[in-house]
N, C-alpha and C positions, 0 to 999 in steps of 0.2 A: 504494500500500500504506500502511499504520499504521505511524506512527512508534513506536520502542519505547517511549516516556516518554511517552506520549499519551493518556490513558484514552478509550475510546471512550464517543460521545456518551450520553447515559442514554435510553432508550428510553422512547417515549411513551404514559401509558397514560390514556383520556379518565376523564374525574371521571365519580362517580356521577349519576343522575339526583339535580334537585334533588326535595326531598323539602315536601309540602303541609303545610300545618297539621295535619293530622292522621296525619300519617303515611306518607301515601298519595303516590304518583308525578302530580304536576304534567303534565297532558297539556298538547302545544305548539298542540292545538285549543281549549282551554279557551273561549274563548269567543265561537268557533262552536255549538260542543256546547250553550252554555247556552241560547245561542238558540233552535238547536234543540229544548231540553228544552220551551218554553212555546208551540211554535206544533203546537197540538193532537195530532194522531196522530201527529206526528216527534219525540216523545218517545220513541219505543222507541228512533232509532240510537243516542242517545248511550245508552243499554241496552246496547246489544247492541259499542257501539266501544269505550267508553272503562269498562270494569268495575276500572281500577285508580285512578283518579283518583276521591275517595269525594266531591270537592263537585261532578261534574259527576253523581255518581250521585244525590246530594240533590238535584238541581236537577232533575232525571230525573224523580225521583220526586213532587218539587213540581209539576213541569208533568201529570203523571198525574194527580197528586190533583184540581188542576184542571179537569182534562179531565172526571174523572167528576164532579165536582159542576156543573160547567156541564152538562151533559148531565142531570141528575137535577134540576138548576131549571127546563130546557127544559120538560122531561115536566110536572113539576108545574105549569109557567104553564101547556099547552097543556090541562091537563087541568080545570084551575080557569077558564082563559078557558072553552072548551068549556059548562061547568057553568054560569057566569055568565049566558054565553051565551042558553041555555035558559031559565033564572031570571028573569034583568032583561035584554031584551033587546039593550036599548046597549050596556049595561057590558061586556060580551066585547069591543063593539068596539072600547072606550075602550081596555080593553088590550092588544090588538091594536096600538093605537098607540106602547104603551109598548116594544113589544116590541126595536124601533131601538134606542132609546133604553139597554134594558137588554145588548143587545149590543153596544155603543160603549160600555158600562161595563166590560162582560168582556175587550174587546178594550183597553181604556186600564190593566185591569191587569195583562194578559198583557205587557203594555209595560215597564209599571213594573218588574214582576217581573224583564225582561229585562236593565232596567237597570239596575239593583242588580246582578245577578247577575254581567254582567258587569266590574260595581266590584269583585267581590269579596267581596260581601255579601249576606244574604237577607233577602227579605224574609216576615216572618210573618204570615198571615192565622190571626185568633183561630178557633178552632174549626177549620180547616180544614187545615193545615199541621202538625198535629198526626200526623196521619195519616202524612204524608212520614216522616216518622221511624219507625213500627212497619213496615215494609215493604225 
């Protein structure tokens, strides 16, 4: 039993979550999720997991913007090779070749991106990262 002079122990209540730069709750995936956000169409989970943490939703949204501008330079190489193609008949193939080339570029800054992200920093593509933000 409690002794009468004794005050009983104070009850334990956990600390709030800690709170991000902006306000927003610090998820303890954070940077898994970032990862996630830049490796092409697995940008929706951290959408759909983590809707409280607002930099893994920027980074979400970063790797979206991504996705669709790689996908709408695709179209337009394949459509301008194509034409070339027809026109001058090397030069498709020429770039054809390049094609490698410009996808070890997309992939080297899907990288980049990652890892910054995971510093805790973004990185901004001019024109393009603009967009992350109205969304």
């Amino acid at each position: 039993m409690s002794e009468p002079g004794v005050p009983p122990p104070p009850s334990y209540t956990p600390p709030p979550p800690p709170a991000g730069p902006s306000g927003s709750t610090v998820s303890p995936n954070r940077s898994v999720m970032i990862i996630l956000s830049y490796i092409w169409i697995l940008f929706i989970v951290p959408f759909l997991v983590e809707k409280d943490d607002r930099e893994v939703q920027w980074h979400a949204r970063h790797g979206l913007v991504i996705t669709i501008a790689e996908i709408v330079f695709w179209i337009a190489f394949g459509i301008v090779r194509a034409i070339l193609d027809r026109i001058v008949g090397g030069l498709g193939c020429v770039l054809a070749l390049l094609g490698p080339l410009i996808g070890l570029a997309f992939l080297a800054l899907r990288v980049f991106c990652i890892i910054k992200g995971v510093n805790g920093q973004r990185f901004i593509i001019p024109g393009i990262s603009q967009y992350a933000d109205r969304f």
